[in-house]
Each structure stands twice: as C-alpha cells, then as structure tokens.
C-alpha positions as CSV (number, residue, x, y, z in Angstrom):
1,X,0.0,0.0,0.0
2,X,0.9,3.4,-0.4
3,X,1.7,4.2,3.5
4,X,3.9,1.4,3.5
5,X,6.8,3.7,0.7
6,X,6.5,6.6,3.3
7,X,9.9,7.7,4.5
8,X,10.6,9.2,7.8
9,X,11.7,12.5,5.9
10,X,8.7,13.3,4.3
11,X,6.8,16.1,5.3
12,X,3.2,15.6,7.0
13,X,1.8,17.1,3.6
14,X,3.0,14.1,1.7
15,X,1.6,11.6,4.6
16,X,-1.9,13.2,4.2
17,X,-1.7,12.5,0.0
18,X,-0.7,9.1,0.9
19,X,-3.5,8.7,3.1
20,X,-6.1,10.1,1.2
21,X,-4.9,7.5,-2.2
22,X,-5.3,4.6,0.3
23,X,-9.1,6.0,1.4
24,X,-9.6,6.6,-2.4
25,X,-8.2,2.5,-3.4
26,X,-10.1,1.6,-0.3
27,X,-13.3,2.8,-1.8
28,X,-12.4,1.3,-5.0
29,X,-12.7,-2.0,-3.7
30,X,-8.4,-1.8,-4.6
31,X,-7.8,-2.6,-0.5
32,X,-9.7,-3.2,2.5
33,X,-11.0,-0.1,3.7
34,X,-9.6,0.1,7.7
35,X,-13.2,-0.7,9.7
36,X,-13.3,-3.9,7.3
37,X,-9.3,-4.3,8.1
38,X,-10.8,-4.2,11.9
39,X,-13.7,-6.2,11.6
40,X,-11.6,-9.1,9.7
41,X,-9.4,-8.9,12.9
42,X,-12.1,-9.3,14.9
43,X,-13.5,-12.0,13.2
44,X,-10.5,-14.1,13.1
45,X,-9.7,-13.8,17.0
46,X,-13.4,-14.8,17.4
47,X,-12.7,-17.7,15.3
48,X,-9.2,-18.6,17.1
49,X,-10.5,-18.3,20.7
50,X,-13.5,-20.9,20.0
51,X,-11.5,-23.6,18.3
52,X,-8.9,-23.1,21.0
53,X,-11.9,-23.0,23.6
54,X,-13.4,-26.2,22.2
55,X,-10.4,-28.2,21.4
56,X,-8.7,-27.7,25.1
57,X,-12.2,-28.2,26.9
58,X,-12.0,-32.2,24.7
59,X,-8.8,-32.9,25.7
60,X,-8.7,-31.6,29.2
61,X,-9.1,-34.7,31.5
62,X,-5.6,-35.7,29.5
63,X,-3.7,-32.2,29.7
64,X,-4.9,-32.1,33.7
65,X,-3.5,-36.2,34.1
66,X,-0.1,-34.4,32.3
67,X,0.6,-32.0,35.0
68,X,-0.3,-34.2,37.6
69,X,2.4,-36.9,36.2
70,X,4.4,-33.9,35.8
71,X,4.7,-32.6,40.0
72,X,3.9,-35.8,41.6
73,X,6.5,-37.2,44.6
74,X,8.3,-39.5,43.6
75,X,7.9,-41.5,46.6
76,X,4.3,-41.2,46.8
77,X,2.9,-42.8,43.3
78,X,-0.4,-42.2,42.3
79,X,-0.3,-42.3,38.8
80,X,1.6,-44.7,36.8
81,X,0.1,-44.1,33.3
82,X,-3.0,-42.6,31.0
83,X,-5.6,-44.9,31.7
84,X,-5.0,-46.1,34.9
85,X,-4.4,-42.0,36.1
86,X,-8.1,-41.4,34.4
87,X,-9.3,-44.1,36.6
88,X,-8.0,-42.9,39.6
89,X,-9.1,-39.1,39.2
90,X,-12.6,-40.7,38.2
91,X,-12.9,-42.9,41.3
92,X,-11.2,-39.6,43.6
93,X,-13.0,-37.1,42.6
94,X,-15.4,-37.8,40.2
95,X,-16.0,-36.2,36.5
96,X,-15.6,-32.6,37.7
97,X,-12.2,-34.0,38.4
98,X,-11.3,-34.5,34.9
99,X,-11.7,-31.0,34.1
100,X,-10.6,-29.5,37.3
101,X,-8.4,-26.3,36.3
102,X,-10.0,-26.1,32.6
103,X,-11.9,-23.0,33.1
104,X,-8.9,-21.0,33.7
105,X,-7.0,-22.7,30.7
106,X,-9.8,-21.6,28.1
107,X,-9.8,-18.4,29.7
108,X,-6.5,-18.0,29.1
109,X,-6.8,-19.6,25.5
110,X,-8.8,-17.1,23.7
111,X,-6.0,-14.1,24.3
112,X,-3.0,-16.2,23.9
113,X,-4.5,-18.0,20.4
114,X,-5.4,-14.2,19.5
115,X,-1.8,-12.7,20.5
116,X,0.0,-15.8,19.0
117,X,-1.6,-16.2,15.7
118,X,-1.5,-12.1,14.7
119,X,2.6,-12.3,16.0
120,X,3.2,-14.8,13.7
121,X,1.4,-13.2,10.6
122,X,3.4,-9.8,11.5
123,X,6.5,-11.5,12.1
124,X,6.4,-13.6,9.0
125,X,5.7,-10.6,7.2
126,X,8.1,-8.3,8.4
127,X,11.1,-11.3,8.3
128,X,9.7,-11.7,4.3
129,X,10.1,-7.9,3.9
130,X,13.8,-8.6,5.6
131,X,14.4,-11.4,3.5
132,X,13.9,-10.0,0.0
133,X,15.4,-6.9,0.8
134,X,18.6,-8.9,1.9
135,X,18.5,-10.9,-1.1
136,X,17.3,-9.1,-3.9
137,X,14.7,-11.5,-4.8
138,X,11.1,-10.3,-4.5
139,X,9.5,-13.6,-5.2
140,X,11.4,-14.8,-2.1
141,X,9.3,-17.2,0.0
142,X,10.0,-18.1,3.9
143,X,12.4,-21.1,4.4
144,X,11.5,-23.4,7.6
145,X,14.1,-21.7,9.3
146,X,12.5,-18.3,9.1
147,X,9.2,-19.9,9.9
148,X,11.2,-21.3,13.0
149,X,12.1,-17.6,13.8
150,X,8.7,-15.9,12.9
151,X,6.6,-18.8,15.3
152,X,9.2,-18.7,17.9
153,X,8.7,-14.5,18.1
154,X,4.9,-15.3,18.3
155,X,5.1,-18.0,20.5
156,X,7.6,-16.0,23.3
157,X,4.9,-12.8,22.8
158,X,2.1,-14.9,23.8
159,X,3.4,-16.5,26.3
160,X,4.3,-13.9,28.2
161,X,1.6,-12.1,27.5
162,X,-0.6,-14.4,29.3
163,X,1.6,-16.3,31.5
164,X,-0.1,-15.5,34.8
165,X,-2.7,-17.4,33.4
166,X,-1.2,-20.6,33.2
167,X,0.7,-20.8,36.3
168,X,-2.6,-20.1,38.2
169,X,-4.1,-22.4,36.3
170,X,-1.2,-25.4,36.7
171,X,-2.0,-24.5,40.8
172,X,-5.7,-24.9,40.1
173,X,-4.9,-28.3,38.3
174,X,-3.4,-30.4,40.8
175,X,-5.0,-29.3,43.6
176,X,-7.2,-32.8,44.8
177,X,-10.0,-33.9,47.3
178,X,-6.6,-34.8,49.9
179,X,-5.1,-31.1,49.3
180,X,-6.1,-28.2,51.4
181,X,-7.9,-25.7,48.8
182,X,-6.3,-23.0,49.5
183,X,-8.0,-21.2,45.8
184,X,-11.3,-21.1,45.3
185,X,-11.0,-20.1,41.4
186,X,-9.0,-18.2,38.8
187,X,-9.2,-14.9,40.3
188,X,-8.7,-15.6,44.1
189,X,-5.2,-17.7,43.1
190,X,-4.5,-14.3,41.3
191,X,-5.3,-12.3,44.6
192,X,-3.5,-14.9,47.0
193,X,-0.3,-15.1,45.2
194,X,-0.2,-12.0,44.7
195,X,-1.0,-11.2,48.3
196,X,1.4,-13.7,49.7
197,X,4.0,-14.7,47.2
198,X,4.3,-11.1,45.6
199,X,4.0,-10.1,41.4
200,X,7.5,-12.2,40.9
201,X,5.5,-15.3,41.6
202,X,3.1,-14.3,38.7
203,X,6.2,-15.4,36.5
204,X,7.6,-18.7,38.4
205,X,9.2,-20.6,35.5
206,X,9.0,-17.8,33.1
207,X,12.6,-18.3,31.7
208,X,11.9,-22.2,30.6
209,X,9.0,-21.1,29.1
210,X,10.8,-18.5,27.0
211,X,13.6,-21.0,26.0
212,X,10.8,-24.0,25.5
213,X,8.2,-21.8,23.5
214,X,10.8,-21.5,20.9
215,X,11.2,-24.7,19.7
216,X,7.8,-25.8,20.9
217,X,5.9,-23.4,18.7
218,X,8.4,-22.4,15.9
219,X,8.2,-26.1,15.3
220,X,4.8,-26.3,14.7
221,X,4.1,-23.4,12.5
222,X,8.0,-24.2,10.6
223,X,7.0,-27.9,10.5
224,X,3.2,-27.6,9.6
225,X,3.6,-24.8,6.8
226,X,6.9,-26.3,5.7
227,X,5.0,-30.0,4.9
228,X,2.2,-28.5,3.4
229,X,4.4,-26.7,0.8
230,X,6.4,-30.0,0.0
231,X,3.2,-31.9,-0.5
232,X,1.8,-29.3,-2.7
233,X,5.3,-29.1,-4.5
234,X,5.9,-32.9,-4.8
235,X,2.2,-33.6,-4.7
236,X,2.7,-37.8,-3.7
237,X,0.7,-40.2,-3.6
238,X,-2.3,-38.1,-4.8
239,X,-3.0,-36.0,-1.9
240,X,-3.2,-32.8,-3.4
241,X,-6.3,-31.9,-4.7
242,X,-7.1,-28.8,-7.3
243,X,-3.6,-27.6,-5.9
244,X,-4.7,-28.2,-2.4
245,X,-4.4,-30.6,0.7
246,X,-7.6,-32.3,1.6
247,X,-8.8,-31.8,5.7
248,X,-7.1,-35.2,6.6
249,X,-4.2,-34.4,5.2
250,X,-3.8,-31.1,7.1
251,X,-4.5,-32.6,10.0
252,X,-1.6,-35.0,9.6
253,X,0.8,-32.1,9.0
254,X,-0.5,-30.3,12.4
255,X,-0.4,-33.4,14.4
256,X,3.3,-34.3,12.9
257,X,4.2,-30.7,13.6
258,X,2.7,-30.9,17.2
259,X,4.1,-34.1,18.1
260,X,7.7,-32.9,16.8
261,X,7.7,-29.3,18.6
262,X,5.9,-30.7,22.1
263,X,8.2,-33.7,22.4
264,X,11.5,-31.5,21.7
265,X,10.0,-28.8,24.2
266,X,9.0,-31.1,27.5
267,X,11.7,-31.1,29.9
268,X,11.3,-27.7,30.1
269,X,7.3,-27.5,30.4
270,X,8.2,-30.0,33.3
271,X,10.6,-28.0,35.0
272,X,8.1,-24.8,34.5
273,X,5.1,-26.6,35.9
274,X,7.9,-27.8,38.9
275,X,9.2,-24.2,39.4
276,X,5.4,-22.8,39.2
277,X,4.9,-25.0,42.5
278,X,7.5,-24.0,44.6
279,X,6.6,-21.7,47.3
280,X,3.1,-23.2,47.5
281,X,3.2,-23.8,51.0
282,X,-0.4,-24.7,51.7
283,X,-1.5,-26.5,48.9
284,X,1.4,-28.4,46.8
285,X,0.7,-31.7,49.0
286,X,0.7,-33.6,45.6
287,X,4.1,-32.9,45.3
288,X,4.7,-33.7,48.8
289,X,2.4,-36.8,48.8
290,X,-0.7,-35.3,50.5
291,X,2.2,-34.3,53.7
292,X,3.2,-38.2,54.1
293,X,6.9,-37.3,52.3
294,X,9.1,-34.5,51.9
295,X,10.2,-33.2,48.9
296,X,12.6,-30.7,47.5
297,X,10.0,-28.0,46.5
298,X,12.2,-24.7,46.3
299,X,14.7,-24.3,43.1
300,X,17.2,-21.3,43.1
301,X,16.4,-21.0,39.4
302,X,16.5,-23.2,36.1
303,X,19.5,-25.1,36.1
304,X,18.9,-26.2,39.9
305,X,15.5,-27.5,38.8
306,X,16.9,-29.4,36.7
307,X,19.7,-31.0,38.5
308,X,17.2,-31.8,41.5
309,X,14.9,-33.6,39.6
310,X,17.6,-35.6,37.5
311,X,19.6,-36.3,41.0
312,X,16.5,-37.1,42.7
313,X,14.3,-39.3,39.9
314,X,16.5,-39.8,37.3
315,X,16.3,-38.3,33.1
316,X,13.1,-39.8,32.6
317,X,11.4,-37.8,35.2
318,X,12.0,-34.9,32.4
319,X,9.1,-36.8,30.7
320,X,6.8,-37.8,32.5
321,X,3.3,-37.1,31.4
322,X,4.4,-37.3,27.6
323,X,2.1,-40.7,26.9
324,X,-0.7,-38.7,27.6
325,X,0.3,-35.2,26.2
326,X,1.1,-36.8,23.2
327,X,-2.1,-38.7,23.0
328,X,-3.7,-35.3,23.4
329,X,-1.9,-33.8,20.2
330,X,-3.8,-35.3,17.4
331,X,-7.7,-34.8,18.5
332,X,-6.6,-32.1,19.9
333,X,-5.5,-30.3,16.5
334,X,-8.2,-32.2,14.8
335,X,-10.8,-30.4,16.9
336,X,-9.1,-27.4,16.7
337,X,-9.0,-27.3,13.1
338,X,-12.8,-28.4,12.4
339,X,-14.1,-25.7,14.9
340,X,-11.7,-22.9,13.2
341,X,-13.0,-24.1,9.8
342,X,-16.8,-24.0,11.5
343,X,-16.5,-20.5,12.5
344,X,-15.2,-19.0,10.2
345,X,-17.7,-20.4,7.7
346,X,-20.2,-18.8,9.7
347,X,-18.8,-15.4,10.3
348,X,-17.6,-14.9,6.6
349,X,-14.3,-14.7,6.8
350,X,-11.3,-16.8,5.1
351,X,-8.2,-16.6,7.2
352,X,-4.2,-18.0,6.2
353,X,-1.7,-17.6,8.5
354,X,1.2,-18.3,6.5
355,X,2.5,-16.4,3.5
C-alpha cells in the first residue's frame, strides 16, 4: 500500500496525499477499507479463541493427568500411566475432576491464540520484507528456518503475555480432594499469590517457558507450513487436490508438527510446571504426597531445577506425562481445526496464516 513507501523524511503534507490515495483504493474495492481491516481482525480472534476453547475443553481430562504426572512425589505414586491416572481421578474425585483447572485454561486460550496467531502473521511478514530486501529477490518465500524464527517471536509474545494465566491455572490443576484448597477459582489464586507470594510469583518458571516456547511453537508453525508446501510441490501419492491438501491431510501435518515441537520442548514445560509450584506452601501436597513425604519444593532458578529432579528421579522424570500429552496432540488439533474451519464459515471470513 501506499503508506507502507513513506519515508521518515517526508513532510506531513505528503503523509496526508498518501493517506487520502489509500481511502480513495479503499473505496475502490483496490484494499480493504480500515473498519473492514478491523472487523476481519475481529473476526479471526473470534474464530481462534472458539477452536482453542473447544479443542482444550476435549482434551482436558488428559492435559490435567499431564501436570499431575508432571509434579507428583516421587515417593508417593499415584499415577503410573493414562488410563490407569483417568481411573483414579474418576474414582477420587469424580468427572468434575477431569476437568478440574479447565476453566482458567480456556480463559486463558482465547488471548493467547489471538496474540499468538496475529505475532506470527506480522512477524512472517516483516522477516519476508527482511528477506527480500537482503536478497534481492522479491519472489522470495520463507524457508523453515524463518518460519522457525517468525513462530518462535509469536510463540515468546504470547506467552508472556498471558503467562499468569497458566501458572494459576497449573495451581488450580493439581490441587485434589486430599489437598487443602487454599483457591477457590481463577481470580482468588491471582489475589493470594499476589498477596502472599508477591508479582515475581506471577512469572515462576518464566525463563523455561521463554527458551521452550521456541522450539515448541516455531516447530509447529515451521513444521506444519513447511510440509504442506512439499506436498503441494511434490504432490505424492495423490494427496493434493485442485492444488490443495484435503482436511485429513492437514490434519496430519498439524499433528506431525505438534508431536515434533511438544516432544522436543517437554523437559522444560516440566521444570516450569515444577518451578510454578515452589513456594506453594499450603496446597502443593501432591508434590509432597498429600504431607506423608518431603520433597525438595524450592529451586534457586533453572539449572537447579533441573539437576534436582535428575539427582532425585532420574532423566526420565523430564518426561513424564508425555504418553498422555502426546495422545492429546492429534484430536486435539483435529478439533481445533474443524471448529476454526466452522467458524469461520459462519462469520464470513477466510483466514491464512502463513504467506
């Protein structure tokens, strides 16, 4: 657009011209006229936050078994594996126990997926404007590694954007019938750490986060959008259609790309969720075994998270909770991606977020 050739030096005269051309086009039907820019915006968080919404809320009794795997004692076994851990939240606490802490997730869904999703379309455009300019070449596309770069800028923006969010909600999670319930909901854990533990607390594992959101969801979007172009480029086995992928076989590039970046990213979501639960003196008694066992709850930072739990339960401990994580990932995006499709149908609008 015209906007975008304005130099710094140009006098506010010029701007105005500019501007005026753009309402002119916009009128035209040439570009999108700004309130429609707005409304498409609009629109496509709409349509992010409800497949996010809908996809988490089927998949929840599995991501609440994962964190539970992920912070129990060691010396104080209650759940040795998917099915048997669904079993024994069923029989503890009933089906409101399988969703326990999902409220806050999908509360926390709709801004992240909205945050996350527009980073990555600015980033991959602004690293494409980069790119060709470095280059010369203005039919330049992104490589994988850019699309690495552009997710892993989205991914870090999000995250941090609504981390308080999560760590609330991985308190909310593993609270059980045995624990003293210290929070009553989203916004009184908000209150009481805030009260007791001070803002710092708000961000308790922040810095694996940072370092695991960046191959956890580069991956996915360099993965996902770097498979769809070879199968559209090498179109085998027939499963491009018209110059396109059919649903299934999108959904097996988002659940290969989900599986690749989450399994590459979770020693660190485990050492987040274990750092996120230190200084929870009243109600980390999964950790602690319901109060029967000690266990070393307080981490001086990163590294000493990790050394603990590799000293104290050995490298697999760094995955535990994977099984059903990674069960998780393929209805997960499948859900996801039929809800998305769903609503945007019915708002009228047609959204890619790739280039």
């Amino acid at each position: 657009m015209a906007s975008e050739d304005v130099k710094p030096s140009e006098s506010a005269v010029s701007t105005i011209v500019n501007l005026a051309e753009e309402a002119k086009m916009a009128r035209e039907g040439v570009v999108k006229a700004p309130s429609l820019a707005v409304l498409s915006v609009c629109k496509s968080l709409v349509a992010g936050g409800v497949a996010g919404g809908v996809s988490r809320t089927a998949v929840a009794p599995l991501e609440r078994l994962k964190i539970l795997l992920q912070v129990q004692n060691p010396h104080n076994i209650k759940y040795n594996g998917t099915i048997q851990g669904l079993k024994y939240i069923w029989r503890s606490e009933g089906f409101r126990g399988l969703f326990k802490g999902n409220g806050t997730n999908c509360a926390r869904i709709v801004p992240n997926s909205a945050v996350k999703f527009f980073s990555y379309e600015q980033a991959s455009k602004g690293i494409l404007l980069l790119y060709r300019d470095q280059t010369g070449n203005e039919d330049a596309q992104l490589t994988p590694l850019l699309r690495l770069g552009a997710g892993a800028c989205a991914g870090i923006i999000a995250m941090s954007a609504t981390y308080p969010m999560d760590m609330v909600r991985g308190r909310l999670t593993v609270q059980t019938e045995n624990s003293p319930f210290q929070y009553r909901g989203m916004f009184h854990a908000l209150s009481t750490v805030l009260r007791e533990e001070g803002p710092r607390a708000l961000y308790k594992g922040w810095l694996p986060s940072v370092i695991g959101v960046v191959p956890y969801v580069g991956l996915n979007f360099a993965v996902y959008e770097s498979l769809k172009d070879w199968l559209i480029k090498s179109r085998p086995f027939g499963l491009v259609e018209d110059t396109d992928l059919s649903v299934t076989t999108r959904l097996a590039c988002g659940a290969a790309a989900g599986t690749v970046g989450q399994t590459v990213a979770y020693p660190l979501d485990v050492i987040r969720r274990r750092m996120q639960m230190g200084g929870w003196s009243n109600a980390a008694s999964v950790i602690t075994g319901d109060g029967r066992s000690k266990a070393p709850l307080e981490y001086t930072g990163m590294i000493d998270a990790f050394r603990k739990t590799v000293r104290h339960e050995g490298f697999g401990a760094l995955y535990k909770g994977l099984v059903p994580n990674s069960v998780k990932v393929v209805p997960s995006i499948a859900i996801a991606f039929v809800t998305y499709e769903m609503v945007k149908d019915v708002l009228g609008v047609e959204i890619r977020i790739s280039d």
